[in-house]
Residue, then its C-alpha position, 0 to 999 in steps of 0.5 A: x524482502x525479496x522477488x518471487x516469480x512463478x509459472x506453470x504450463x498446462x499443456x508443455x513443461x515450463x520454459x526455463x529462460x521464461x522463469x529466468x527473465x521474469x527473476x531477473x526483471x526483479x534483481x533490484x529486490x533481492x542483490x543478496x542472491x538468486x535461484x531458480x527451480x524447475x519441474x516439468x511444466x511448473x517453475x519458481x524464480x526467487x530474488x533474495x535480499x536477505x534480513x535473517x538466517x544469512x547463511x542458509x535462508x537462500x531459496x527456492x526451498x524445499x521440505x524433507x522429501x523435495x515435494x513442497x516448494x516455495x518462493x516468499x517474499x516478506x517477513x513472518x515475525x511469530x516463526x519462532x513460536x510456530x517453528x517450536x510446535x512444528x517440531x513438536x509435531x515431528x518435524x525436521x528443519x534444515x535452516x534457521x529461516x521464517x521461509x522453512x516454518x511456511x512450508x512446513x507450516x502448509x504441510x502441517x495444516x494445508x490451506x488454512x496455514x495462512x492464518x497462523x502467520x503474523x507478519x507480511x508476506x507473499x508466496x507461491x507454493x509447489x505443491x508436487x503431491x497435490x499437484x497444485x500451486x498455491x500463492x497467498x497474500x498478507x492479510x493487510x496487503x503490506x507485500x503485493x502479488x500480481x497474477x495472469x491466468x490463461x488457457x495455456x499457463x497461470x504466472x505470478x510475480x512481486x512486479x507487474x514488469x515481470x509478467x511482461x517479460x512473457x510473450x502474451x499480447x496484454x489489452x489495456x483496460x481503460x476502466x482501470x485509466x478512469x479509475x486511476x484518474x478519478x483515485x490516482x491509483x488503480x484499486x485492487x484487483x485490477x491492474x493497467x492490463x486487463x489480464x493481469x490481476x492484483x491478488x487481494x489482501x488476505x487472499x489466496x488461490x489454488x491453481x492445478x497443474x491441469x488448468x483448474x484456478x480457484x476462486x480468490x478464497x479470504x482467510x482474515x477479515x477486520x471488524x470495527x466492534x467498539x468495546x464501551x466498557x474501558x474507560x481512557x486510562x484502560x484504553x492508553x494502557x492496552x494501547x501502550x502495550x499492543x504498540x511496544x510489542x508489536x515495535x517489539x517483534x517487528x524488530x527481528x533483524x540480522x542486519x543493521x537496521x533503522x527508521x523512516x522519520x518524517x516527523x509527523x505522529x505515526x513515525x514519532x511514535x515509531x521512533x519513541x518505542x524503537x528507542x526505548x526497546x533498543x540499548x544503542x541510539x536508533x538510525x533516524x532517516x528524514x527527507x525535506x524540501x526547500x519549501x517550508x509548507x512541504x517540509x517538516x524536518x524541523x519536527x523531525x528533528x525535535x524527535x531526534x534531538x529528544x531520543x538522541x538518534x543518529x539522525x540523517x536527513x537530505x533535501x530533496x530538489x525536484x529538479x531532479x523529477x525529469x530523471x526520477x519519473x521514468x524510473x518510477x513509471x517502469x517500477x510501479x508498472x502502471x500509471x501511478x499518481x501519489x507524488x509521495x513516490x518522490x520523497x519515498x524514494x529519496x529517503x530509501x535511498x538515503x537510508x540504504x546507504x546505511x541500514x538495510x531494513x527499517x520501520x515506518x509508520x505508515x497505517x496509523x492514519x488509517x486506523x486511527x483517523x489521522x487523515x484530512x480527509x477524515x476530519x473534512x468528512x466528520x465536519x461535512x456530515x455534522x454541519x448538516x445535523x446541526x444546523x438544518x431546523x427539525x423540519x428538514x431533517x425529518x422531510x429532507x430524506x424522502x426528497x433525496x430519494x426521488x431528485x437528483x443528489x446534485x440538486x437536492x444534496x443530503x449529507x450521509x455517510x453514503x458511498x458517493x458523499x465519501x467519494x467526494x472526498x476522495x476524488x482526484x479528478x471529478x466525473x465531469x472533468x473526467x468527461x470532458x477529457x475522454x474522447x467521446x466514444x470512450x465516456x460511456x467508461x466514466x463512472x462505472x461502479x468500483x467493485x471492491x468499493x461497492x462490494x465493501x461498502x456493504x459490509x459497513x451498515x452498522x459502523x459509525x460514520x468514520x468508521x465507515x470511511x477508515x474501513x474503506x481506506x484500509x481496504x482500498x487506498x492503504x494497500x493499492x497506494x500507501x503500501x505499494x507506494x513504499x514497497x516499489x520505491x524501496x525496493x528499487x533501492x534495495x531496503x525492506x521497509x516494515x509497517x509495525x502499526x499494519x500488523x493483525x494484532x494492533x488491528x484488531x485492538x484498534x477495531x474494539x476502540x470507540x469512535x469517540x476516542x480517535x476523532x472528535x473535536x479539540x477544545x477550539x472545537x475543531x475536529x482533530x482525529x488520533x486523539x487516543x494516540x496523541x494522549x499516549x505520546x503525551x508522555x514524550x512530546x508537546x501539545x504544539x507538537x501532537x496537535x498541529x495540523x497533519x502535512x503529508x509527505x507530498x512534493x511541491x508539485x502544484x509549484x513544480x508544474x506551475x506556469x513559472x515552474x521548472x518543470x512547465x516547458x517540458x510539460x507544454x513540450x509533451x503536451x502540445x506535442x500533436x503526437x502524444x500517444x495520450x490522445x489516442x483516448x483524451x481530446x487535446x483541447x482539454x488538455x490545453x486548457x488545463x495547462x492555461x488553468x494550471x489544474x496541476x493536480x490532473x496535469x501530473x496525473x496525466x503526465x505519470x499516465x503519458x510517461x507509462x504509454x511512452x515506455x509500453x505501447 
């Protein structure tokens, strides 16, 4: 993975030391090499941390002719196969690189190019023929992509920090605070600053050189249509085959090599299928923590033992937070809230020192039904069906239409009862912190849940949820979680279960074979999952309740806790930038109350006003 910057003037020719602060801002995501390319008032920087073709993949690149240039950042895993039918069709390559196969596949097929490539990816395209500039987004979000367009210049970049490197007065936009509160990230496409935006998954752009921009244009789309004609047997061997291939392809590497081991079922499968497809013992790489409610290394270890991996693992002190935050602020760009941050991190870090890519299992919580979430939803919902007397259900709808849903609550899978599940920071604590003459902010729609919500009608309930996490939360959390704290430490991290292909098996399975309930009669989510693994591991091990991969940050933040004194320092402090927008008395209480939840919500947010306004 890599750093790509981009700008183009319509009005002057492009600044050279603007594209070159921009490319520099992001040295930690490529200390492989640099370049710089620059033609009258369009330019491209490039970052390079190099995973294949060593020798000759350094970019910005070229086609034959110097019309078509690119800056990538990502992997493309089918580059083989589409190189094989470009040369068939006349033509030319001078590298053995996936990057080369991206210009000579938009030559081939313009536009729609994007949707021929399997793997992550975020690129920007010179196109000198056309006079254009056309930049393209993976169709899960596995790699981010970050833009500004103005009267006088369109700019692109893998970092938010790059754009600050260019001399524009950016407004913060406070929806996008609310927003973060209430969800502990900011949803794409927004971002902190109202004029920079977040280019969506499975989106690209056209920009001309004359100032015209496109409207964001989709070019995949994922569908939950359960095929009911397999039974379980069917089901575990189609399963067992999409997930060895795409371990398989994800593996294409010319350097050494890993994976992230935390223990839990997403990267135990991982692991299980790296070890099966790879002659030597695969480099495992776990992180812990002192408290045994946040720590799972003794599965981690388990996994290890059972696939002999050369396994290395590090416990994590938080003492260390005080330090760590200001760099993950200044990285993430804007407020960011998932303390999974931490130990991402830590174990990037730990692993760089030995490989310089691995494989994670981030996503099958998403598309299988792992999460908490989930099952508390699934329970919620049928708990209503089950005990209310007929009369009810049949009169409880029209009620619920005409009183207040607070007073009069009915249990279905709506966009408000889902945000209840979701919810970080409730509207009204959210209103009682605001300052006044900002409330008027709290609980404005989201639009990219409201907007996708309504593609769901005919989904089951938990489908309906899956849908809107994989559209939201994976990509604007999950995702730029790992992608910002491992890059910051120089690995590129890859996603086999984020992958097209086992998407869209994933979308055809029956609700019925992910989520259900167990034989106590509790609901249990990765059922077909667990039954595949069954091959290698227990039933005590495959059905324990899922841990997360979160810091002790309630302890942490908690009146006897290390961190509390510096806390109280910021927060009492009467000039803390934070209540510009937040009433101090609040705050207070929320330090007496120990909501540690908010309070390190709005200590990542002070943290972030301390270093940019």
């Amino acid at each position: 993975m890599c750093g790509i910057t981009g700008i183009l003037q319509f009005q002057e020719k492009a600044n050279r030391q603007d594209i070159q602060l921009m490319t520099n801002s992001l040295s930690h995501r490529g200390p492989d090499g640099d370049g710089i390319w620059i033609n009258g008032q369009v330019a491209i920087g490039h970052r390079r941390l190099a995973i294949i073709d060593l020798d000759t993949g350094g970019q910005p690149l070229c086609n034959e002719d110097e019309t078509i240039w690119i800056t990538f950042n990502g992997e493309i895993y089918n580059y083989q196969e589409l190189r094989q039918q470009l040369v068939s069709k006349g033509h030319r390559f001078k590298t053995n690189s996936d990057t080369e196969v991206i210009v000579h596949s938009y030559e081939e097929w313009g536009d729609s190019c994007v949707q021929r490539f399997r793997g992550m990816f975020a690129f920007g395209i010179v196109d000198l023929n056309r006079q254009k500039v056309f930049i393209a987004r993976d169709p899960l979000g596995i790699k981010p992509l970050y833009y500004i367009f103005t009267d006088t210049f369109f700019a692109f970049a893998s970092e938010i920090q790059a754009l600050r490197q260019l001399s524009i007065n950016l407004d913060i936009d406070l929806q996008a605070i609310d927003q973060y509160l209430w969800l502990k990230y900011i949803p794409a496409p927004k971002t902190i600053f109202q004029q920079i935006k977040k280019l969506l998954p499975a989106h690209y752009i056209n920009i001309t050189f004359g100032g015209a921009i496109s409207e964001s244009k989709q070019y995949w789309h994922l569908d939950f249509k359960p095929n009911n004609t397999k039974n379980e047997a069917d089901w575990l061997e189609e399963f067992d085959f999409v997930f060895k291939e795409s371990v398989k392809a994800h593996l294409e590497s010319d350097v050494p090599f890993g994976a992230f081991l935390s223990g839990g079922v997403d990267s135990s499968a991982i692991v299980a299928y790296m070890s099966q497809l790879l002659e030597q013992p695969v480099k495992t790489f776990s992180i812990g923590f002192d408290e045994a409610d946040f720590n799972e290394l003794q599965y981690a270890e388990i996994v290890a033992q059972r696939w002999k991996t050369d396994h290395h693992t590090e416990i994590v002190k938080l003492e260390a937070l005080e330090e760590l935050l200001p760099k993950l602020v200044k990285h993430y760009g804007e407020p960011f809230g998932d303390s999974s941050a931490i130990p991402t991190y830590y174990v990037s870090k730990m692993a760089r020192q030995q490989v310089t890519m691995v494989l994670s299992g981030d996503g099958g919580d998403e598309l299988f039904a792992g999460y908490n979430n989930y099952l508390d939803w699934m329970y919620w919902l049928h708990k209503y069906q089950e005990e209310k007397p007929r009369w009810e259900k049949i009169t409880h709808p029209f009620f619920y239409r005409f009183w207040k849903r607070d007073h009069y609550p009915y249990r279905i899978p709506d966009l408000q009862t889902w945000f209840r599940h979701i919810t970080q920071m409730s509207s009204d604590d959210r209103l009682e912190l605001w300052r006044r003459e900002h409330n008027s902010i709290v609980n404005q729609p989201i639009n990219i849940f409201e907007e996708e919500y309504k593609k769901v009608s005919n989904y089951n309930w938990n489908q309906k949820a899956q849908y809107l996490d994989i559209k939201t939360y994976m990509p604007s959390c999950i995702l730029t979680k790992v992608d910002i704290a491992s890059m910051m430490n120089g690995l590129e991290v890859r996603t086999p279960i984020v992958d097209t292909k086992v998407f869209e098996f994933a979308g055809s399975i029956p609700e019925s074979f992910n989520i259900g309930r167990n034989d106590q009669g509790i609901w249990e989510g990765k059922l077909l999952l667990k039954k595949l693994l069954s091959r290698y591991y227990s039933d005590d091990f495959l059905h324990r309740r899922k841990m997360g991969f979160s810091p002790p940050i309630e302890k942490f933040l908690s009146a006897d806790g290390n961190y509390r004194k510096i806390l109280e320092a910021r927060f009492l402090d009467s000039g803390c930038k934070i209540y510009e927008y937040f009433r101090p008395e609040t705050i207070k209480k929320m330090i007496e109350q120990e909501q540690t939840n908010s309070l390190w919500l709005l200590l990542v947010l002070d943290e972030w006003l301390n270093q940019n306004i």
